[in-house]
C-alpha positions in Angstrom: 111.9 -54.9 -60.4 113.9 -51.9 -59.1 117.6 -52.9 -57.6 119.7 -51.0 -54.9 123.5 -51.1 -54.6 125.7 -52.1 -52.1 128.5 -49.9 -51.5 132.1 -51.5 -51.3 133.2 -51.4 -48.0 136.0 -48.6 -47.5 134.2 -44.9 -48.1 132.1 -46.0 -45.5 132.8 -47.3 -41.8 129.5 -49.3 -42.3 127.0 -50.4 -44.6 125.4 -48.6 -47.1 123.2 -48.7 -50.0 122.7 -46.4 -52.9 119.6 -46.2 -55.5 120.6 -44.9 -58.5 119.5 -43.9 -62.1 121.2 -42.8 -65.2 123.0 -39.7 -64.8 122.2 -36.3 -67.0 119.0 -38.4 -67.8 117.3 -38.2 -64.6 118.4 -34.9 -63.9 116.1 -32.2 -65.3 117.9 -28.8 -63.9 121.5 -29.5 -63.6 123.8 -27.8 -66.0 127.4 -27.4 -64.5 128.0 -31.0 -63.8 126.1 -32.6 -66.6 127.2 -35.7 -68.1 125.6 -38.3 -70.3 126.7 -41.7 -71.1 124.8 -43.4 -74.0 122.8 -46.2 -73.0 124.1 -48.4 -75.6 128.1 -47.8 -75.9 128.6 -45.5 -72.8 130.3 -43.1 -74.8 130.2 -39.8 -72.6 128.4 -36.3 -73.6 129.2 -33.5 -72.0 126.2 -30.4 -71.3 127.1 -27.1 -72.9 127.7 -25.1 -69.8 129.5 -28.4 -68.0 132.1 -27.0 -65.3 133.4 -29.9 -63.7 132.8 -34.1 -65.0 129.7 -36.2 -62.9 131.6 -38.6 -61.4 128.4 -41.1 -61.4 128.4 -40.8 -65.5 131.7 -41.5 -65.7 131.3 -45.1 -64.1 128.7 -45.8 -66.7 130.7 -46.3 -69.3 130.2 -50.2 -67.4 127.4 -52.1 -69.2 126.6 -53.5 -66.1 126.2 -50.3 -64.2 124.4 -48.0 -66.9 121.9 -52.0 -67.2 120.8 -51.5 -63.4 120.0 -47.7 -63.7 118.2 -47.5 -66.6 116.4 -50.5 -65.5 115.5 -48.7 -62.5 114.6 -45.4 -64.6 112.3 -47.5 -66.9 110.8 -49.9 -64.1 109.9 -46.5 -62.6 109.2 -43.2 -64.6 105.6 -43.9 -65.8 104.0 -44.9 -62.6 102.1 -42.6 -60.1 103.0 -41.6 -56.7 101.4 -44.8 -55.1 103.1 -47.2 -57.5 106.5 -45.9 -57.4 106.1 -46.1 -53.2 105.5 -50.1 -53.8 108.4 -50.7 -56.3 110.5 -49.0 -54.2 109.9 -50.5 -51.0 109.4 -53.6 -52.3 113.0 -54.0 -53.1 114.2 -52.1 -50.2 117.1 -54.3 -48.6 116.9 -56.1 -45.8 117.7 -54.2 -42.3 119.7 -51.8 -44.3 120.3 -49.0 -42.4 121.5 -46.3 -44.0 120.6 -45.4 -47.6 122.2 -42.5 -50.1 119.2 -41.8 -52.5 120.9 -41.3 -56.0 125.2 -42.0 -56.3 123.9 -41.5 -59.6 120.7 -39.5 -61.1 118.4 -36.8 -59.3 114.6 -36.7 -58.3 113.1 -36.4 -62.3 109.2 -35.1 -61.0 106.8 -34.5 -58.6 105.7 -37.9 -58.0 109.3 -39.5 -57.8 110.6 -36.8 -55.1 107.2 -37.6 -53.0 107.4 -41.3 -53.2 111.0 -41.1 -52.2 109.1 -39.3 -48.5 106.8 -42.1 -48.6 109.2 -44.8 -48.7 111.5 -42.7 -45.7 108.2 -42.7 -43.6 108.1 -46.4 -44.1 111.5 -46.9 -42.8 112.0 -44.9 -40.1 114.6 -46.3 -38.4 116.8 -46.2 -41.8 119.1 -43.1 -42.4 118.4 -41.6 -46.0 120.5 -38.9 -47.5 120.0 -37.2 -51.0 122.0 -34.5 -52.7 119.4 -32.5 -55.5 119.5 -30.2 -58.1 115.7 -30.4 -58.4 115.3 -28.2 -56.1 111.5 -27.3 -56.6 110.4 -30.3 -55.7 111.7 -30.2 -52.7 110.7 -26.4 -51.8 107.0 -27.8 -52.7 107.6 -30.4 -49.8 109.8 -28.5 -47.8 107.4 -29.2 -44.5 106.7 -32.4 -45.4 110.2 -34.0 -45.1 110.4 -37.1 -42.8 113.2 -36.8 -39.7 115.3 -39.6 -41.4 115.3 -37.9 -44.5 118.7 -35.4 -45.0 118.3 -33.4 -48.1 121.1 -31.2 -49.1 120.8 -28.8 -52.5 123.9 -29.5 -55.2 124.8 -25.6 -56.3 124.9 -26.0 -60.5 121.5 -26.1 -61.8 118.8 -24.0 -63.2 117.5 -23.2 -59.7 120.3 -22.0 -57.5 118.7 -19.0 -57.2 116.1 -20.8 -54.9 118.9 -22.2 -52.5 119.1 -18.8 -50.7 115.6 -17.7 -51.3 114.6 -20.4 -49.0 117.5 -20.6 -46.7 118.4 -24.2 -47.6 121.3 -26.6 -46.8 123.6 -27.0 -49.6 126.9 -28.4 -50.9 129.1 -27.0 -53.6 131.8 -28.3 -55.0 135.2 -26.5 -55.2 138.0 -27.9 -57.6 141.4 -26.7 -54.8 141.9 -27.1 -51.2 143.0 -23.2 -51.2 138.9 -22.5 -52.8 137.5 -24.4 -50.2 139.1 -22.7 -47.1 138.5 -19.3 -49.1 135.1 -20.5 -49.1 134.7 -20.9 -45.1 132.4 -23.9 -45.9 133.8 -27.4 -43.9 134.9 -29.9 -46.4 132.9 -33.2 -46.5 135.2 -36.3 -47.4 132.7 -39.4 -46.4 129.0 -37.7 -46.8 129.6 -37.3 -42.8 127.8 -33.8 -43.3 125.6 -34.8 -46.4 123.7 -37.5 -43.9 122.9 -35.8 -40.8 122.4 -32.3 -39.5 121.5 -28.4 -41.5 124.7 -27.2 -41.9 126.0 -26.9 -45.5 129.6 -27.4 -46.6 132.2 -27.9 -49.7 133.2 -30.8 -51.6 136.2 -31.3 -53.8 135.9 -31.7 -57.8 136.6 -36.2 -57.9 138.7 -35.2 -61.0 140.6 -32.4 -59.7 144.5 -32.7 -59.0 143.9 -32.0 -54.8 140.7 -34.4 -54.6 143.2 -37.4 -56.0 145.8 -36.6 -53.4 143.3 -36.9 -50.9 142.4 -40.5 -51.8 145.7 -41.0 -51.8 146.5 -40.0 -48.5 143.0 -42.2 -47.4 144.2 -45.0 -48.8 147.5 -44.8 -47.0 145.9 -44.2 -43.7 143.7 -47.2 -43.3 146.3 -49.7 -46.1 
């Protein structure tokens, strides 16, 4: 059976839950973030035309972790549309309320980015949010996406160049404070902009030297 995740309580001011799946793995187009951790030792590989570290491989170097996504991936990748629907919300937590599809992995086909719309339909009153470098299967359902679904594409992959073809909301990530301002995108701390609305915006590199000040200072704030 599939498993979601509870997030700790902190990055967000109220519950969440993630569904994830082995980074790099699950994610057939990306190419400046990609990062694998084996499934065995967790050792990480880098991709050849890596830019900046995935911070959801990194945190699979944790048996435990890298046991719940790949279960996930293999409980799931062989099934049809219909199937996957079932599994998913099947194990769908109880009343949650707001859902981040993928800390970790991307939509790997067809099938597995429409049963994600199924399962959104079935929830309505749930909040779902997904960042995606698989960006053609979501141009193939780009009418088709349910109100409570936010879908934002993740610049780095094989298919940017369909981002501003079809005039969709994005995030890119920036490794300095002065590159996002340059950049005239807002800066998204707490996925406040990932979950709701169409406007795109920056993020901050987790492993860059600015991004760890700003935990810093968010620590200090609510400590």
């Amino acid at each position: 059976m599939v498993r979601f995740t509870k997030i700790k309580k902190g990055y967000y001011p109220f519950p969440v839950w993630e569904f994830n799946l082995p980074s790099g793995y699950t994610c057939p187009f990306a190419e400046q973030c990609l990062t694998k951790a084996d499934r065995k030792t967790g050792k990480q590989t880098n991709g050849p035309k890596q830019e900046f570290k995935c911070y959801a491989a990194v945190v699979e170097r944790y048996p435990a972790v890298r046991m719940v996504r790949w279960n996930n991936f293999d409980s799931l990748r062989n099934l049809s549309r219909g199937d996957m629907t079932k599994s998913l919300v099947d194990a769908m937590p109880n009343n949650a309320t707001h859902v981040r599809i993928h800390g970790g992995g991307d939509f790997f086909n067809q099938n597995y980015f429409d049963a994600w719309l199924d399962v959104c339909t079935a929830f309505p009153e749930t909040k779902f949010w997904a960042f995606t470098k698989s960006i053609g299967y979501w141009v193939a359902r780009k009418g088709d996406i349910p109100a409570n679904l936010t879908v934002q594409a993740s610049y780095g992959g094989r298919q940017d160049h369909m981002i501003e073809e079809h005039g969709l909301k994005f995030a890119k990530v920036f490794c300095t404070i002065k590159e996002v301002k340059e950049s005239g995108l807002p800066l998204d701390v707490d996925d406040t902009l990932a979950m709701s609305g169409t406007a795109s915006f920056a993020l901050l590199d987790n492993y860059s030297a600015d991004a760890k000040r700003q935990r810093t200072n968010f620590l200090i704030r609510v400590g």
